[in-house]
C-alpha positions in Angstrom: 24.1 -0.1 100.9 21.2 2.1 99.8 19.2 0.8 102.7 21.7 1.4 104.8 21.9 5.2 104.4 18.3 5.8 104.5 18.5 4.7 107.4 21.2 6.9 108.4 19.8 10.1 107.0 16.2 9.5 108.5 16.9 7.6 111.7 14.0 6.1 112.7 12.7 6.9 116.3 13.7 4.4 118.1 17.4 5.8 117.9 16.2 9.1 119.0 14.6 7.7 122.7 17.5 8.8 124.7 16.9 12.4 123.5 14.1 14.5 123.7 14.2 17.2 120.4 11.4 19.9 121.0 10.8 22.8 118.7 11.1 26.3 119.7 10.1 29.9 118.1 12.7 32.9 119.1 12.4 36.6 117.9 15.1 38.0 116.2 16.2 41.7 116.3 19.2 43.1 114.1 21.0 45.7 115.3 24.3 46.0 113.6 26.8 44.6 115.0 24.5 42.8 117.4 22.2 40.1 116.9 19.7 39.8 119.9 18.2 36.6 120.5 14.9 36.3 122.3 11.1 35.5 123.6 11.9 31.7 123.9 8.8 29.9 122.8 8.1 25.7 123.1 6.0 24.7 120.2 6.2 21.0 120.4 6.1 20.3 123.9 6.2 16.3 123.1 8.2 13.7 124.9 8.5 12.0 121.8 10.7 12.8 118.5 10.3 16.8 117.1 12.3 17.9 114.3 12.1 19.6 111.0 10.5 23.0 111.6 9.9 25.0 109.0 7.8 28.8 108.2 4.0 27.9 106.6 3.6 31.7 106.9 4.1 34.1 109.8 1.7 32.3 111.8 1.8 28.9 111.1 4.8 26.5 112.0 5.3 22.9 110.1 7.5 20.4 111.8 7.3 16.4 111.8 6.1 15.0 115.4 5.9 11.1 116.7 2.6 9.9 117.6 2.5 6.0 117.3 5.9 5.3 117.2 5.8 7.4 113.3 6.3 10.7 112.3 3.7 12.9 110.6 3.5 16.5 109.8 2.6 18.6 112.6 1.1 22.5 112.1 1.2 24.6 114.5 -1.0 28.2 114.5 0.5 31.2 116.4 -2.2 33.1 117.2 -4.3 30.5 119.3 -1.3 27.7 120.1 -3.2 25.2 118.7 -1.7 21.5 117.4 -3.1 19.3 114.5 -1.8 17.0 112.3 -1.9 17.4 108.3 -1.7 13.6 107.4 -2.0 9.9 108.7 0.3 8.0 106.6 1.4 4.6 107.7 5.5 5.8 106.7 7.3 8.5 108.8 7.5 11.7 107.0 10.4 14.3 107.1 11.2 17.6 106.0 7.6 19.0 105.6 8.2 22.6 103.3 5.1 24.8 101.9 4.6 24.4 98.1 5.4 27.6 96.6 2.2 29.5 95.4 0.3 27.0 96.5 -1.5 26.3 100.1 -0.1 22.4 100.1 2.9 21.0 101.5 5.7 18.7 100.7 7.6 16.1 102.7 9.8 13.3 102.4 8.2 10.0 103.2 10.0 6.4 104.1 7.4 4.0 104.4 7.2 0.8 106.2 8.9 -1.3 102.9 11.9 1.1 102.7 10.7 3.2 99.4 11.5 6.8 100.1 10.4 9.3 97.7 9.3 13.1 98.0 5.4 13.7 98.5 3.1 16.6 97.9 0.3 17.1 100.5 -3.3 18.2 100.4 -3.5 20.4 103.6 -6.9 19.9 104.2 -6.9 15.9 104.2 -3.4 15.2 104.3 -4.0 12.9 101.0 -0.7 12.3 99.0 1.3 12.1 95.2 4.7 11.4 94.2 6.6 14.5 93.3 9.6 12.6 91.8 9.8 9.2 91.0 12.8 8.1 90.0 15.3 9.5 92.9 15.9 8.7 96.4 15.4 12.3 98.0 16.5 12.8 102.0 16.7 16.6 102.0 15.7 19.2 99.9 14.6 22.8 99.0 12.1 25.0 96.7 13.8 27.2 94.4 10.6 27.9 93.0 7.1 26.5 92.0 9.1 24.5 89.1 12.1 23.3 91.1 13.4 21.7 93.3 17.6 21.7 94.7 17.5 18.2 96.7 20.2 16.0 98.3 19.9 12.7 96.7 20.8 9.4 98.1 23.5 7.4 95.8 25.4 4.6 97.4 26.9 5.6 100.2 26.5 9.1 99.6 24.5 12.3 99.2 24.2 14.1 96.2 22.9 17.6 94.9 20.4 17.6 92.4 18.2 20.0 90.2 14.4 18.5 89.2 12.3 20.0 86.9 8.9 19.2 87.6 7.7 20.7 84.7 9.9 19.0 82.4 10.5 16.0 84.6 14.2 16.2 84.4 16.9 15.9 87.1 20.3 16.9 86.7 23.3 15.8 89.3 25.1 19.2 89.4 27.7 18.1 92.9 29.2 15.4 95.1 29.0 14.7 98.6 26.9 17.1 100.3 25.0 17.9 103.3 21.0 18.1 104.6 21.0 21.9 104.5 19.4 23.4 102.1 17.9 27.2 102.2 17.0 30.4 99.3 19.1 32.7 100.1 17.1 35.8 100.5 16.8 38.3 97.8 18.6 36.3 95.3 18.2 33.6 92.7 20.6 31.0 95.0 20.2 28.3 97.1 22.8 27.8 99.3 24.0 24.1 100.1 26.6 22.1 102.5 29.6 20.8 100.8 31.6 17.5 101.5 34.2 16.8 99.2 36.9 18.1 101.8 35.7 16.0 104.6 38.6 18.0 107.0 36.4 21.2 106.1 33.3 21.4 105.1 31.8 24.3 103.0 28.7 26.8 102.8 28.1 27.2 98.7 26.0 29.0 96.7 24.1 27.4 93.9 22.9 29.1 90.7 19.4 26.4 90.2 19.0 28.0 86.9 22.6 27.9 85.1 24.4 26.0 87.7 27.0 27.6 88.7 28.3 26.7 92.1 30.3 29.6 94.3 32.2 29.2 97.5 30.7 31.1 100.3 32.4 30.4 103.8 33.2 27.7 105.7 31.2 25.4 108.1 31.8 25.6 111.5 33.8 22.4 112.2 31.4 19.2 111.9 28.5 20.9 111.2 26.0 21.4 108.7 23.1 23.2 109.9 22.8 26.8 108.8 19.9 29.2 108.4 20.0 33.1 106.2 18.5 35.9 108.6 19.0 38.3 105.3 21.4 37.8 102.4 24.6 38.9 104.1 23.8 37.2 107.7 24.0 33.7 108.4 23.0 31.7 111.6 24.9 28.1 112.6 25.2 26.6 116.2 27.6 23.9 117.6 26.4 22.3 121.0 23.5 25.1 122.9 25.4 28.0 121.6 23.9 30.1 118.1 26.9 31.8 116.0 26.7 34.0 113.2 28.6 34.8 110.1 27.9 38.1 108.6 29.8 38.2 105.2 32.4 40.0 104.2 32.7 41.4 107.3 33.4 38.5 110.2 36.7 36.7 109.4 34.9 34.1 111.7 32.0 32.9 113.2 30.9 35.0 115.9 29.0 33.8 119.3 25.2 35.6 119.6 24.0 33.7 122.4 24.3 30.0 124.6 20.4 28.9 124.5 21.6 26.5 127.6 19.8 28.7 130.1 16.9 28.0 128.2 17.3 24.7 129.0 18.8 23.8 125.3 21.6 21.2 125.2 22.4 21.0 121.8 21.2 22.4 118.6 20.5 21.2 115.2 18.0 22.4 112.7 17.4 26.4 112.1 15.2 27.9 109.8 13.6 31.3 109.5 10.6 33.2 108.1 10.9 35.8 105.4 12.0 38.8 106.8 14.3 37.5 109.4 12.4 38.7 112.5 11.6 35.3 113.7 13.6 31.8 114.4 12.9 27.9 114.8 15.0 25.4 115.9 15.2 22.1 117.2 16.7 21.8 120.5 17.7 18.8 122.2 16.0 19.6 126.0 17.9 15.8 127.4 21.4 14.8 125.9 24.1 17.0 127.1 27.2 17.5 124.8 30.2 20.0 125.5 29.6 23.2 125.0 32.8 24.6 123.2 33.8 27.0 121.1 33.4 26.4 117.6 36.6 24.1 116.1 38.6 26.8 113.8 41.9 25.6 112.6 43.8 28.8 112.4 46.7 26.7 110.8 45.1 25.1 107.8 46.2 26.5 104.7 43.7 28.7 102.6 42.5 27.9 99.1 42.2 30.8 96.7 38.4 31.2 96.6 39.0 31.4 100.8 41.6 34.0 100.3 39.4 35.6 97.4 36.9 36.0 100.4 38.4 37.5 103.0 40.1 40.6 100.6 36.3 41.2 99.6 35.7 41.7 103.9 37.1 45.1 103.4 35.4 46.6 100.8 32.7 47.6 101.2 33.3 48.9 105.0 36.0 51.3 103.2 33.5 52.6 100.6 30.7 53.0 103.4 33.6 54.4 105.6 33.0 51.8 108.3 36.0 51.5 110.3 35.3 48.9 112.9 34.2 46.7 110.7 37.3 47.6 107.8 39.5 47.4 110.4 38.5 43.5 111.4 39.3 42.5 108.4 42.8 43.0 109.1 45.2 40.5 111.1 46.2 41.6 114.4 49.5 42.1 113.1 49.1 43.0 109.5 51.8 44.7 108.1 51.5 47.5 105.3 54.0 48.4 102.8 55.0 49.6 99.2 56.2 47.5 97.1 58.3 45.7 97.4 59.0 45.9 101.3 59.4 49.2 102.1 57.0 49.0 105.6 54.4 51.8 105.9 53.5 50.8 109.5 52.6 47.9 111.2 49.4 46.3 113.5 45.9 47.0 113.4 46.6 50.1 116.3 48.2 51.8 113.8 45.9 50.6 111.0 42.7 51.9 112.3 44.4 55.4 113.4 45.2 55.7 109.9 42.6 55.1 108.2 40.4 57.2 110.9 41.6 59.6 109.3 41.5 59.1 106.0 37.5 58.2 106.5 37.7 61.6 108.7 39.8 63.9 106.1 37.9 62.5 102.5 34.1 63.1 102.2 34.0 60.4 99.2 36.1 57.0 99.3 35.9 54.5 96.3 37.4 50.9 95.7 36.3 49.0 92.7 38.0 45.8 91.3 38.6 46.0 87.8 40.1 42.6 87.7 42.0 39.7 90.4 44.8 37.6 90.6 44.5 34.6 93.4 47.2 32.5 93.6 47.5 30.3 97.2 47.0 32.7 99.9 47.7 36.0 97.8 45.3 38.6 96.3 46.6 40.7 93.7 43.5 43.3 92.8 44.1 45.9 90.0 41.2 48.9 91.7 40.1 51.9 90.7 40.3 54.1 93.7 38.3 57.4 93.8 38.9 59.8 96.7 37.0 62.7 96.6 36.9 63.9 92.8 40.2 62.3 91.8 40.1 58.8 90.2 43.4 56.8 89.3 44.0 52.9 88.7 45.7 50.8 91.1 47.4 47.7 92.4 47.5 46.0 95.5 48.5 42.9 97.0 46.5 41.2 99.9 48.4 38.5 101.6 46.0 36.1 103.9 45.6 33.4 106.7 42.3 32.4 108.7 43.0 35.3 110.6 42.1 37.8 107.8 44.3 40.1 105.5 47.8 39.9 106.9 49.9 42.2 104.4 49.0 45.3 102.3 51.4 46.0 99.8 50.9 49.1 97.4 52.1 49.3 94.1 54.0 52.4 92.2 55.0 52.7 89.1 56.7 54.5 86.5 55.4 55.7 83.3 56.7 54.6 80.4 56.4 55.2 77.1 56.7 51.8 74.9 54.3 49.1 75.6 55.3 46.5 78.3 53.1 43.8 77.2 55.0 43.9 74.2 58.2 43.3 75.9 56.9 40.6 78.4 54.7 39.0 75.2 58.1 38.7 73.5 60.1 37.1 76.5 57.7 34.8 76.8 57.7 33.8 73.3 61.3 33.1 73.2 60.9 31.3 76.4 58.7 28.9 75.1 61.2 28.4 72.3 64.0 27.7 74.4 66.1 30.5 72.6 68.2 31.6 75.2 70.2 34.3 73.3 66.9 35.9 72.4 65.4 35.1 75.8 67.9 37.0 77.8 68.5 39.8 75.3 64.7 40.7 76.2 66.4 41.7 80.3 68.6 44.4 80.6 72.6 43.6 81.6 71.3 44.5 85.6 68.4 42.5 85.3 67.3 41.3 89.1 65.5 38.5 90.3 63.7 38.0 93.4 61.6 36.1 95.3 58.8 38.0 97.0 58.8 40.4 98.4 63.1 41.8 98.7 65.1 38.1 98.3 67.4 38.2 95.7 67.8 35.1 93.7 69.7 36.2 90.5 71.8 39.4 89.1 72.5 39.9 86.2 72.0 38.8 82.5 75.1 36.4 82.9 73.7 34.9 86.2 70.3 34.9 84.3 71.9 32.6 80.9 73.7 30.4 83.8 70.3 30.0 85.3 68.1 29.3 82.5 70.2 27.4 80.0 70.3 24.2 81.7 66.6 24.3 81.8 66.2 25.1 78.3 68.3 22.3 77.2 67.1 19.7 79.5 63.0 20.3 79.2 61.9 19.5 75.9 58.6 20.3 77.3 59.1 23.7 78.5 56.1 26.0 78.0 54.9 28.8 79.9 50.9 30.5 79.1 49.3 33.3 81.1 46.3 32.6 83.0 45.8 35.8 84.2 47.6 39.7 83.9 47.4 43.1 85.1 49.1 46.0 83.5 49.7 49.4 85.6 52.1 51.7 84.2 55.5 50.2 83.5 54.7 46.9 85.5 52.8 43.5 84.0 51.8 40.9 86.5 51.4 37.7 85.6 50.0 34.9 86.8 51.7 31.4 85.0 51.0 28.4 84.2 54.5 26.4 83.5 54.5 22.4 82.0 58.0 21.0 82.7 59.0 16.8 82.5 54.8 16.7 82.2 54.0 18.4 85.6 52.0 21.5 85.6 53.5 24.3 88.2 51.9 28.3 88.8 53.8 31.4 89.9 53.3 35.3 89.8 55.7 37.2 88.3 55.9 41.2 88.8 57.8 42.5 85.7 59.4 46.1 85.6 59.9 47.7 82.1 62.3 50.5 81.7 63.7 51.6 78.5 62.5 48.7 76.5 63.8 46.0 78.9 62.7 44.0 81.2 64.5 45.1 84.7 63.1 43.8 87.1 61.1 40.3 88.4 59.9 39.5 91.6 58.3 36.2 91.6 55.6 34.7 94.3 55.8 30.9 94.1 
């Protein structure tokens, strides 16, 4: 099996004869929103296979060309377009990357006996050493002169990886992942493709030094090529057509240009130099694939870091008072409110001529997140909101689909003056004790019950005992903890972790204290 997906990661060039893959240099000018996409440039210029490209410096290119019937590393020089070869090895060599602080190269090689390993380069003579020798490598990055973040062959499968050169140690850190790997400018991450939900793949961040892996968007459907213009901007493609991503601000991919007029068909491999200003790709100049939008299933559900994602979209364009981009955040047909539906207004019309004039009325606007609850497609953020020289704590809840944040509810409370922790520590207690006299002594006699955000489920202590006691005596098992909680006022929101008959089950519950008792609960299940 391991033969077999060497095979399929670095297809050998016969497969690639009924395509012609060139590599071209574009310039790249930001100018917020726009991305402008220009000065089309064929490096390669070979009827034979190009691929690979990759930023030597600002004037010299590395990509893998054929010349016969193998691939070696190619280097091309902007300033007098010339062509030579670094190496003449008798296996194919992929992925060719400058060593960090050093003037040699690196490259994956599969020679002619089916041993594939990752190589260091001399640049002047193209003569060769093993980098790692215990570990299948297909694709791979530099985090730095010491390591290297590498997607290793296992099986059927690819596998990220951390190596140590120094130390000569390689750790497995994820499952099932992708050939794109890049540094994510102006940070200490790598990002990589992730597999595990083969229905949607994923762009993550990894943390080479502690490794910590974060969620940072999704793919566009079925594909894994990506590239970083800056640390907020990413680049992808799906047949000729570039997209970009710029985070916390596009709920989507966005179109930049179709390269088909340059007489691209499809794209695959991007990469960029280090200040963003230029771009490589491969482009395949003879197959022709549909050009379609990219696949974006509006109606798959969200997980939490997803929903976690698009809140954060907002922020920033509030406290830099940018309203077309705050605004886009939004669904078409978001609907604010207080708690717990009292509606405030409703569409993104009416959103951005409100907050036009909050932006225009307030010379200083402030959200911070103290703390988060994320439970399915909810957001529940306790913020300290500043406007102008007033400061005050709040509580919001974002509710989210694909389409961005699709309900703002506000939070008001009372103030109180016993603790409400207490109160809600001690229902919980009893709870867990399965002391139903004590449990529903902790609710007043007009305690309510709802389902978010107005459904009422039960009234009344009586209903409540009627509710509860069957469970009490029937779960032996019955035990509630807090995950997470936010305490404003005379409210406490929690979010639950429940273990009944041995299943595990979450909820939020918003509880309202007044004089001592418990009120009020609106659950979100």
């Amino acid at each position: 099996m391991r033969n077999y997906l060497i095979l399929f990661c670095l297809l050998p060039l016969s497969i690639y004869s009924q395509t012609n893959p060139e590599i071209f240099l574009f310039d790249i000018a930001i100018t917020k929103p726009n991305i402008d996409i220009k000065n089309p440039k064929n490096l390669s210029n070979n009827d034979g296979y190009d691929n690979q490209p990759s930023f030597y410096d600002n004037n010299t290119i590395l990509f893998v060309s054929s010349r016969n019937d193998q691939t070696d590393i190619a280097k091309y020089n902007l300033n007098d377009n010339s062509l030579t070869f670094v190496n003449a090895t008798e296996g194919g060599e992929y992925t060719p990357l400058k060593f960090p602080k050093k003037n040699d190269i690196s490259a994956v090689r599969l020679d002619k006996d089916g041993k594939q390993r990752l190589y260091r380069y001399n640049i002047d003579n193209g003569e060769s050493t093993e980098l790692i020798k215990d570990l299948v490598v297909a694709y791979y990055t530099w985090f730095n002169e010491d390591i290297i973040v590498s997607a290793v062959i296992e099986g059927e499968q690819l596998n990220l990886y951390r190596t140590n050169l120094k130390t000569g140690i390689s750790k497995k850190l994820a499952n099932k992942v992708g050939r794109s790997f890049h540094k994510i400018p102006n940070t200490e991450l790598v990002s990589f493709i992730s597999k595990e939900n083969e229905k949607q793949w994923q762009i993550k961040s990894l943390n080479p030094i502690t490794g910590r892996i974060r969620l940072i968007s999704n793919t566009i459907v079925d594909v894994e090529d990506i590239c970083w213009l800056n640390k907020n901007n990413i680049l992808s493609s799906d047949g000729s057509t570039l997209y970009k991503l710029t985070l916390r601000v596009d709920n989507n991919w966005k179109k930049v240009i179709d390269l088909y007029q340059e007489g691209i068909k499809k794209i695959s491999r991007l990469a960029t130099n280090s200040d963003g200003s230029k771009l490589l790709i491969t482009g395949d100049i003879k197959s022709v694939p549909k050009n379609v939008e990219p696949k974006i299933d509006l109606n798959q559900p969200i997980s939490e870091e997803e929903a976690s994602l698009i809140v954060d979209k907002h922020i920033e364009p509030y406290n830099t008072k940018q309203l077309n981009e705050f605004v886009n955040a939004f669904n078409d047909h978001v609907i604010v409110r207080f708690f717990p539906d009292k509606k405030l207004y409703e569409g993104k019309t009416k959103l951005e001529e409100t907050y036009k004039k909050i932006f225009d009325e307030h010379e200083r606007l402030n959200i911070k997140v103290l703390s988060r609850i994320t439970f399915k497609n909810f957001v529940i953020d306790e913020e300290l909101a500043i406007i102008n020289n007033i400061t005050r704590r709040q509580v919001t809840i974002y509710e989210t689909d694909r389409k961005g944040i699709n309900a703002m509810t506000f939070l008001s409370t009372s103030t109180i003056t016993e603790n409400p922790e207490t109160i809600v520590n001690n229902q919980l207690e009893k709870y867990n004790e399965r002391d139903i006299k004590a449990f529903v002594n902790t609710y007043s006699k007009n305690i309510k019950l709802y389902s978010f955000p107005n459904s009422l489920t039960i009234d009344g202590r009586t209903s409540l005992k009627k509710g509860y006691e069957s469970l009490f005596k029937n779960t032996p098992d019955l035990n509630a903890e807090i995950v997470n909680r936010i305490i404003l006022g005379n409210m406490v929101i929690d979010k639950e972790k429940v273990t009944m008959n041995g299943k595990n089950y979450y909820a939020i519950a918003i509880y309202e204290i007044e004089n001592g008792l418990i009120t009020k609960v609106t659950f979100i299940q």
